[in-house]
MIMAR-265509 format. One record per residue: residue in one letter; chain; x negated, y, z of N, C-alpha, C in turn. Coordinates in steps of 0.1 Angstrom, whole numbers. Layout:
# MIMAR-265509
<torro resn="a" chain="A" n_px="X" n_py="Y" n_pz="Z" ca_px="X" ca_py="Y" ca_pz="Z" c_px="X" c_py="Y" c_pz="Z"/>
...
This chain:
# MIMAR-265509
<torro resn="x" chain="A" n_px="-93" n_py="-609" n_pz="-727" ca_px="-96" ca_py="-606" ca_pz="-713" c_px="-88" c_py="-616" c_pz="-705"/>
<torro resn="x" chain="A" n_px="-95" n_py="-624" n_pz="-696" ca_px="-88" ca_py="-633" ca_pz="-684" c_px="-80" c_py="-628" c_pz="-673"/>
<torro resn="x" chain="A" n_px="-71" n_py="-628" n_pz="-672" ca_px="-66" ca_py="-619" ca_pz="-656" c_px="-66" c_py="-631" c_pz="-647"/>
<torro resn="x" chain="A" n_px="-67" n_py="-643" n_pz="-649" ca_px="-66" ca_py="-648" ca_pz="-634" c_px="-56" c_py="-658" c_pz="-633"/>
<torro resn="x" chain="A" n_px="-53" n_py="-668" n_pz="-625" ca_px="-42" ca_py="-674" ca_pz="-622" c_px="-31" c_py="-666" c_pz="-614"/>
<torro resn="x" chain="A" n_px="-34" n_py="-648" n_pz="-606" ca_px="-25" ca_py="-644" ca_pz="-599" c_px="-21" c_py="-631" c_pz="-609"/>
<torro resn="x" chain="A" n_px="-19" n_py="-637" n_pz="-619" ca_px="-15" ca_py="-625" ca_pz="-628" c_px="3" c_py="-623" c_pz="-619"/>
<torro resn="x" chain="A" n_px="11" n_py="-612" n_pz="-614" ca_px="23" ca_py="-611" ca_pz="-612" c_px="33" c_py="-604" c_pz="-620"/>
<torro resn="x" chain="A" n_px="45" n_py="-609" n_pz="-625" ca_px="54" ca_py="-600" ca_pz="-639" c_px="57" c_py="-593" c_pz="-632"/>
<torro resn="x" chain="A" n_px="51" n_py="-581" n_pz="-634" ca_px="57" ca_py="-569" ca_pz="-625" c_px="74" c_py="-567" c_pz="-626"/>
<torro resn="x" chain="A" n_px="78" n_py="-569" n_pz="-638" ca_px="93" ca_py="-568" ca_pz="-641" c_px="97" c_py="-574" c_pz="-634"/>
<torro resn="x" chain="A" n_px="93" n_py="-588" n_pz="-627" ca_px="106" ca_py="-593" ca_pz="-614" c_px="107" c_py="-583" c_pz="-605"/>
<torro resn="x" chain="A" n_px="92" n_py="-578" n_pz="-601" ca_px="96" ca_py="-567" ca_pz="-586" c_px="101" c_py="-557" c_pz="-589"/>
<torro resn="x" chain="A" n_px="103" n_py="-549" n_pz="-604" ca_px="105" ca_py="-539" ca_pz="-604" c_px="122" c_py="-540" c_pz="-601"/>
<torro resn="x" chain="A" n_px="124" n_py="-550" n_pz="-609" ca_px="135" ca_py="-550" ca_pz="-614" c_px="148" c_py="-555" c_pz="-597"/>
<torro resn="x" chain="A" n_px="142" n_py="-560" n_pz="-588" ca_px="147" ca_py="-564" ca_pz="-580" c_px="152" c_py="-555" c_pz="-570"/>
<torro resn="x" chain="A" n_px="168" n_py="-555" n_pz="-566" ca_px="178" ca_py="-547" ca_pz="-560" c_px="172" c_py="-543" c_pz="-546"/>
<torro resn="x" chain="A" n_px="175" n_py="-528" n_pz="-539" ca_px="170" ca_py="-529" ca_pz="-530" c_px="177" c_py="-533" c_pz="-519"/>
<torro resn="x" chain="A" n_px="173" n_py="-535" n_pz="-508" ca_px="181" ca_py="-547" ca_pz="-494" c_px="192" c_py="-534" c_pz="-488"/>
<torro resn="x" chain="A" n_px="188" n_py="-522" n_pz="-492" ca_px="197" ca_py="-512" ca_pz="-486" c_px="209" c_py="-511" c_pz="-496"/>
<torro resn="x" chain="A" n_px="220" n_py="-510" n_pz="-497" ca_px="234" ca_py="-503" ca_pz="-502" c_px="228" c_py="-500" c_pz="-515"/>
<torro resn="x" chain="A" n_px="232" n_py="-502" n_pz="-526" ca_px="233" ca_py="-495" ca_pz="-534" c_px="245" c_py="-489" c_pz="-542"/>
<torro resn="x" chain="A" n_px="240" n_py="-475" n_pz="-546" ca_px="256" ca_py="-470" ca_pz="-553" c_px="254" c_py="-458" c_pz="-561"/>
<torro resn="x" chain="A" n_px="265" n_py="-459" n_pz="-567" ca_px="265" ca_py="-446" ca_pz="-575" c_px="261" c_py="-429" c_pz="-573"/>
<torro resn="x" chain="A" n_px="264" n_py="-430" n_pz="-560" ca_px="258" ca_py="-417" ca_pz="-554" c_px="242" c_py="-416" c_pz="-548"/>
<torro resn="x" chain="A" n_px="245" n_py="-425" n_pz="-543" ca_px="227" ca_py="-425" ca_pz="-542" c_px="215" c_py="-422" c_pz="-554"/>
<torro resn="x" chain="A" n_px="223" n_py="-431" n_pz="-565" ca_px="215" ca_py="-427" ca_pz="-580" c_px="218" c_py="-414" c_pz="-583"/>
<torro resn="x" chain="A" n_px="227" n_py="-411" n_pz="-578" ca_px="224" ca_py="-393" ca_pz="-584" c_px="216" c_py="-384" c_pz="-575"/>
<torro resn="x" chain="A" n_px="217" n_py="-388" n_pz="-564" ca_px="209" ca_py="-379" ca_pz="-551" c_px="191" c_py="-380" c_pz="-557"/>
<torro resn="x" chain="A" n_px="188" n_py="-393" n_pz="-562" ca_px="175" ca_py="-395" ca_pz="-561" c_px="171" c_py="-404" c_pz="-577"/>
<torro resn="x" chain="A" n_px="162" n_py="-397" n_pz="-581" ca_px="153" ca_py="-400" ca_pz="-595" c_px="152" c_py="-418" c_pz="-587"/>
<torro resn="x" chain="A" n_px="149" n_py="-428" n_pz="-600" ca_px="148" ca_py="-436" ca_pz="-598" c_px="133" c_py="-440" c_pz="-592"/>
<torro resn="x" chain="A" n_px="121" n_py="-435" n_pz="-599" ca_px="110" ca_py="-433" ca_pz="-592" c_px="110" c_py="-427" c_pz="-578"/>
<torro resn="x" chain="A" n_px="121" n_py="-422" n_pz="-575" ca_px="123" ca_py="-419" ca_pz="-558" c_px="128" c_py="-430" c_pz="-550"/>
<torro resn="x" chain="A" n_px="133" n_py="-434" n_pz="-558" ca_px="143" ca_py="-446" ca_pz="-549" c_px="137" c_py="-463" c_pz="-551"/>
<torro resn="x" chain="A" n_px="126" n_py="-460" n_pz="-556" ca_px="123" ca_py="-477" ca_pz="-555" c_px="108" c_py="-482" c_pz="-550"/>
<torro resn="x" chain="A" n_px="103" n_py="-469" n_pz="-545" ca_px="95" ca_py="-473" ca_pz="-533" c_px="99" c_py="-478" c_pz="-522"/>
<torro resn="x" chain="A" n_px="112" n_py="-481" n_pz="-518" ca_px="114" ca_py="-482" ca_pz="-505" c_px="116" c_py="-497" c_pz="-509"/>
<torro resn="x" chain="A" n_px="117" n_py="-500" n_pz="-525" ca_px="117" ca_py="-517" ca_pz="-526" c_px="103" c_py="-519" c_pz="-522"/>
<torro resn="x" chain="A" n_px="92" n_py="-514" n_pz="-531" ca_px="82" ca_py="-519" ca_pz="-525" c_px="75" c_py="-519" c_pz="-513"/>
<torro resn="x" chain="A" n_px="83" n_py="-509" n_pz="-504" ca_px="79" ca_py="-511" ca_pz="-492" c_px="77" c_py="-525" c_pz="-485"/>
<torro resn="x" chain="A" n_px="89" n_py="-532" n_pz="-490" ca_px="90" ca_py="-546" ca_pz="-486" c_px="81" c_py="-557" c_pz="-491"/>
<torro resn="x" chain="A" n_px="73" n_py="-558" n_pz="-500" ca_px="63" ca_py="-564" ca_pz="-507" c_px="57" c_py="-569" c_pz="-499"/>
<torro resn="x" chain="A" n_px="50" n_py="-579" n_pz="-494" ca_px="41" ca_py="-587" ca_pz="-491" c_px="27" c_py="-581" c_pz="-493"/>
<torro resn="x" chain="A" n_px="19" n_py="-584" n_pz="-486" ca_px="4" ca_py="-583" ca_pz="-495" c_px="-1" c_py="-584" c_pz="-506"/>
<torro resn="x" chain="A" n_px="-4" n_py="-578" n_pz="-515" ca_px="-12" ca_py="-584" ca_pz="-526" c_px="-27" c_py="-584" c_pz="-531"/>
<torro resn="x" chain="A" n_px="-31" n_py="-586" n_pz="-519" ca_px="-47" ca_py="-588" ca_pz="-519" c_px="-45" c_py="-600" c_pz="-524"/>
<torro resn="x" chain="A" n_px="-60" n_py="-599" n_pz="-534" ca_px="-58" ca_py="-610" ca_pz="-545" c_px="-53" c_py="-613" c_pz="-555"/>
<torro resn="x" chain="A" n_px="-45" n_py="-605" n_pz="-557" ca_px="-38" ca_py="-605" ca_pz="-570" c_px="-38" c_py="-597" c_pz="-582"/>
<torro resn="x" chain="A" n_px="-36" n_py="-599" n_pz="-593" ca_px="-40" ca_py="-594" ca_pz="-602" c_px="-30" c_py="-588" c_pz="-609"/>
<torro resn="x" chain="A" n_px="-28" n_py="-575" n_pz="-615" ca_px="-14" ca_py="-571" ca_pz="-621" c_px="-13" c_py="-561" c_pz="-630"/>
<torro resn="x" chain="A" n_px="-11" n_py="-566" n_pz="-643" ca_px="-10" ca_py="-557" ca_pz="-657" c_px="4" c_py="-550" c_pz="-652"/>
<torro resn="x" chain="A" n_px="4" n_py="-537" n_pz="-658" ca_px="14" ca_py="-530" ca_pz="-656" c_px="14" c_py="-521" c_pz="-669"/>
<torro resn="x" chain="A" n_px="23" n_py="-521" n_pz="-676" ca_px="26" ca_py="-510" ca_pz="-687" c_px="28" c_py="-493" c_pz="-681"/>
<torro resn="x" chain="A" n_px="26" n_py="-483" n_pz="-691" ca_px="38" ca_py="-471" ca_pz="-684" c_px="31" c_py="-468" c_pz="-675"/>
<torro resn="x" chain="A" n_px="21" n_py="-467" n_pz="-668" ca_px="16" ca_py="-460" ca_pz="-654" c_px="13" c_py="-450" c_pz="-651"/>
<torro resn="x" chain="A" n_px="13" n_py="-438" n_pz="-666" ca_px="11" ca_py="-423" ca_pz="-666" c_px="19" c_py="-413" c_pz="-657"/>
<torro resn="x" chain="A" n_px="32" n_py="-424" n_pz="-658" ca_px="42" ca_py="-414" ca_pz="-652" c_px="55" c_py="-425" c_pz="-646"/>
<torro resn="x" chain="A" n_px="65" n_py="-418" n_pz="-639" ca_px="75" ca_py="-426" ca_pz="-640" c_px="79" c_py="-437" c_pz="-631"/>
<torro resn="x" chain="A" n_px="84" n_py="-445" n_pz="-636" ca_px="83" ca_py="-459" ca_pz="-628" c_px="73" c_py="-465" c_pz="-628"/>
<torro resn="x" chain="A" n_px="69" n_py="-467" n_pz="-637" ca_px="56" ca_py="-477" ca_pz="-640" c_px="40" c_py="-467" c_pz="-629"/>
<torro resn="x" chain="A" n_px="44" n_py="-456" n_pz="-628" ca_px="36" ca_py="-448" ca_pz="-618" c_px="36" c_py="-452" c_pz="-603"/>
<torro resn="x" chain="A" n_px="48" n_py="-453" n_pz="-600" ca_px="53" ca_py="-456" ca_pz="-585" c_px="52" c_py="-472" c_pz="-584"/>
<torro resn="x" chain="A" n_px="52" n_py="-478" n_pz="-591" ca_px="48" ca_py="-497" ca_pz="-589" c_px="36" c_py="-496" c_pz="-589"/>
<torro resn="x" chain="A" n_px="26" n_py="-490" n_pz="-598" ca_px="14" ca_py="-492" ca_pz="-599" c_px="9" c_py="-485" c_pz="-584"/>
<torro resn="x" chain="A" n_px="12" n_py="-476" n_pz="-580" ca_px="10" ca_py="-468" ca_pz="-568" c_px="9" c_py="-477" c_pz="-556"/>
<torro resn="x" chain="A" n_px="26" n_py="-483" n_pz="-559" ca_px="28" ca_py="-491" ca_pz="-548" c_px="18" c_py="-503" c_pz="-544"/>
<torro resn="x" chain="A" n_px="18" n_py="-511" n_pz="-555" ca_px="6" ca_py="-522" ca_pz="-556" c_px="-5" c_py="-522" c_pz="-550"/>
<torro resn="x" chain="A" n_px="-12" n_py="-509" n_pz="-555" ca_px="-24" ca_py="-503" ca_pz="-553" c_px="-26" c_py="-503" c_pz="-536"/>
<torro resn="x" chain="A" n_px="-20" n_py="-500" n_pz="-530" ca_px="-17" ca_py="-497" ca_pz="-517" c_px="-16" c_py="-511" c_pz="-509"/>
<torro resn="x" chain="A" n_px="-8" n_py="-520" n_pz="-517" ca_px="-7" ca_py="-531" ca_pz="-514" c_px="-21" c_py="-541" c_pz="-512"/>
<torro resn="x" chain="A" n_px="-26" n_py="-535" n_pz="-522" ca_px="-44" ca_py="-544" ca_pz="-523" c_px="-43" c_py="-550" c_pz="-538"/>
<torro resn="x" chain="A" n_px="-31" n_py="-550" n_pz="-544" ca_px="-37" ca_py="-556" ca_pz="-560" c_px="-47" c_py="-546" c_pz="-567"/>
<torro resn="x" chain="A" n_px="-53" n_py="-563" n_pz="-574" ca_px="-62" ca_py="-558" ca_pz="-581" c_px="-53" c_py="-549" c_pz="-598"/>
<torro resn="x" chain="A" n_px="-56" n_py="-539" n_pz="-607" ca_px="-46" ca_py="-539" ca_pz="-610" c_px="-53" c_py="-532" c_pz="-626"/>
<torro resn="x" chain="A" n_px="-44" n_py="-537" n_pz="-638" ca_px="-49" ca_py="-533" ca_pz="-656" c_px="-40" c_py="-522" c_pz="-657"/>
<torro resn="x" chain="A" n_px="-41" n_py="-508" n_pz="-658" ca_px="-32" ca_py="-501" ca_pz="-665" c_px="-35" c_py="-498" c_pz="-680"/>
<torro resn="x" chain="A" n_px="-23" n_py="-503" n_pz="-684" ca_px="-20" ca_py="-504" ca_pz="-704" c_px="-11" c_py="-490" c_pz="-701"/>
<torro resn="x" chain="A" n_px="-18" n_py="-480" n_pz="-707" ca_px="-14" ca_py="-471" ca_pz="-713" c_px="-17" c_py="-464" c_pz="-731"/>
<torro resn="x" chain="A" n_px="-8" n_py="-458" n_pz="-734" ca_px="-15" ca_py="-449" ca_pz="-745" c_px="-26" c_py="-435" c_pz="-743"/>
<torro resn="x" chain="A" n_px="-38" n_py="-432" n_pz="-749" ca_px="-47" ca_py="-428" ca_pz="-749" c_px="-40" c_py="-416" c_pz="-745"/>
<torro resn="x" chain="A" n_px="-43" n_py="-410" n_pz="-733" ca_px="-38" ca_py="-396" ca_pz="-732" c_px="-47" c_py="-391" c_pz="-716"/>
<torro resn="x" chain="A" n_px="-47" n_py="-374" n_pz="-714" ca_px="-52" ca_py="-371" ca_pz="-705" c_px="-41" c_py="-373" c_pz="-694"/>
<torro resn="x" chain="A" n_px="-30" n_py="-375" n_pz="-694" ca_px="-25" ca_py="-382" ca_pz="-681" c_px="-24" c_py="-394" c_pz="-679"/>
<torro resn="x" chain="A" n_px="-28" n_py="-402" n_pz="-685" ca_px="-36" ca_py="-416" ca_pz="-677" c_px="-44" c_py="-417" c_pz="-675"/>
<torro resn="x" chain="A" n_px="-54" n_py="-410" n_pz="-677" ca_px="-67" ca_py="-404" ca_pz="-671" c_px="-65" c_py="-403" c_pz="-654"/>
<torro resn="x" chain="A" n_px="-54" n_py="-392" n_pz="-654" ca_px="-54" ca_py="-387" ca_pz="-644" c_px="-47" c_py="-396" c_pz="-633"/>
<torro resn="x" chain="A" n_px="-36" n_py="-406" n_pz="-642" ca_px="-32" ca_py="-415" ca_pz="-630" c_px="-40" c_py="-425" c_pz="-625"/>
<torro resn="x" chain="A" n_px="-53" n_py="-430" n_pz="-634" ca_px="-61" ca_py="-438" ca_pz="-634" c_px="-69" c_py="-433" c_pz="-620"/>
<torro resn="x" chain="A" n_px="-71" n_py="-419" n_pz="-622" ca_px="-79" ca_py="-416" ca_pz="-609" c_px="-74" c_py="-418" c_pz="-600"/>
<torro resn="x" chain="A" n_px="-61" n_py="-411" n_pz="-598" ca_px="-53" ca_py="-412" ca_pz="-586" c_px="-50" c_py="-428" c_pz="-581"/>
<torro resn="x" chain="A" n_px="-45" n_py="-432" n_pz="-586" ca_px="-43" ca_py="-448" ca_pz="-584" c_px="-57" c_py="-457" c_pz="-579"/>
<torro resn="x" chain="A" n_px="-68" n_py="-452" n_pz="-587" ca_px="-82" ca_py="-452" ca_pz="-579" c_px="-84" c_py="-453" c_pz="-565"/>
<torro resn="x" chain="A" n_px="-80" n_py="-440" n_pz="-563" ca_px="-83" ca_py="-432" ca_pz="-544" c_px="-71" c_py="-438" c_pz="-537"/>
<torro resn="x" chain="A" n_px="-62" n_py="-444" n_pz="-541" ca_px="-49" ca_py="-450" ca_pz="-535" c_px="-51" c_py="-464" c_pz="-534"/>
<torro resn="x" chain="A" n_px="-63" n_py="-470" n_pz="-539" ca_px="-65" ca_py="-484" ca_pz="-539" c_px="-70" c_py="-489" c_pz="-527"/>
<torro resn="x" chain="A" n_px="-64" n_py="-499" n_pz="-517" ca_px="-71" ca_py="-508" ca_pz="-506" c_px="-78" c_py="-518" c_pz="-514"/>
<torro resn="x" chain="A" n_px="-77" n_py="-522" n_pz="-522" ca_px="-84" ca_py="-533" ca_pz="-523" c_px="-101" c_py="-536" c_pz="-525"/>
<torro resn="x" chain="A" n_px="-106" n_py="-521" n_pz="-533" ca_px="-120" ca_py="-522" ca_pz="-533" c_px="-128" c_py="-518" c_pz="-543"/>
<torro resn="x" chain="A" n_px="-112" n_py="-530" n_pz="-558" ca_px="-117" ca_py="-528" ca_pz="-572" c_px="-112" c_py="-520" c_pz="-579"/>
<torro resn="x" chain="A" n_px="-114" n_py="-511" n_pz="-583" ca_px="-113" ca_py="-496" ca_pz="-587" c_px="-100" c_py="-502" c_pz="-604"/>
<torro resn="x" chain="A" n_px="-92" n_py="-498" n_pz="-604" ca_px="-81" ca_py="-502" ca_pz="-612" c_px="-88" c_py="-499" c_pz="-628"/>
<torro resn="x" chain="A" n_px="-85" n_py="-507" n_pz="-639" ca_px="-89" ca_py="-503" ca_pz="-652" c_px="-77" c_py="-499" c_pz="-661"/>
<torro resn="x" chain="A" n_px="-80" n_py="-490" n_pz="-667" ca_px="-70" ca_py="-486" ca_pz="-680" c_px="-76" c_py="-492" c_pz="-695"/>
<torro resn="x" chain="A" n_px="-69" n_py="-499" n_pz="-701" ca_px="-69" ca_py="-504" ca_pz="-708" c_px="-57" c_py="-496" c_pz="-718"/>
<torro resn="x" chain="A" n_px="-63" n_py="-488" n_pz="-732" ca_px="-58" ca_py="-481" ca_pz="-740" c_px="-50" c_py="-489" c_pz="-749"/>
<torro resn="x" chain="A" n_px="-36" n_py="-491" n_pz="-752" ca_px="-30" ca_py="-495" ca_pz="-764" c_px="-22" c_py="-484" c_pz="-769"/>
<torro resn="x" chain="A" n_px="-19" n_py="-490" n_pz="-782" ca_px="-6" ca_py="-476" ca_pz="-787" c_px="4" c_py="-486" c_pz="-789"/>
């Protein structure tokens, strides 16, 4: 399968610190999947872009794919065969600006 020349390593965004304070207390106040939307808040557009994402059932990998989706990427969720990727798949669906309805793509 081709993804594109705008394939993006999601691991840089995920992975990147947010512009607010960070600390030890704040990680305990808030699940990590609480606290790193407000990175992606900052994200640029990504209409046009294309973005494989592992993990999207649940979790982190839920809330980047979320976020994206919102953003306008176009977007591959690699999950393992289960009814809650099913279910993120839809949701991530109805959350999408971009147009093109997100694909899950099954690995183990």
């Amino acid at each position: 399968m081709r993804f594109g020349k705008a394939l993006v390593p999601i691991f840089l965004l995920a992975s990147r610190p947010p512009s607010t304070a960070f600390s030890a207390t704040t990680m305990s106040a808030q699940r990590l999947s609480e606290f790193y939307p407000t990175v992606f808040k900052e994200l640029p557009s990504m209409e046009g872009k294309t973005v494989a994402i592992t993990g999207t059932s649940r979790g982190l990998g839920y809330v980047t794919a979320l976020a994206l989706a919102k953003k306008g990427a176009r977007l591959f969720l690699l999950n393992r065969p289960s009814a809650r990727a099913q279910e993120a798949l839809v949701e991530l669906a109805a959350a999408s600006s971009s147009g093109v309805p997100p694909q899950l793509i099954e690995c183990d």
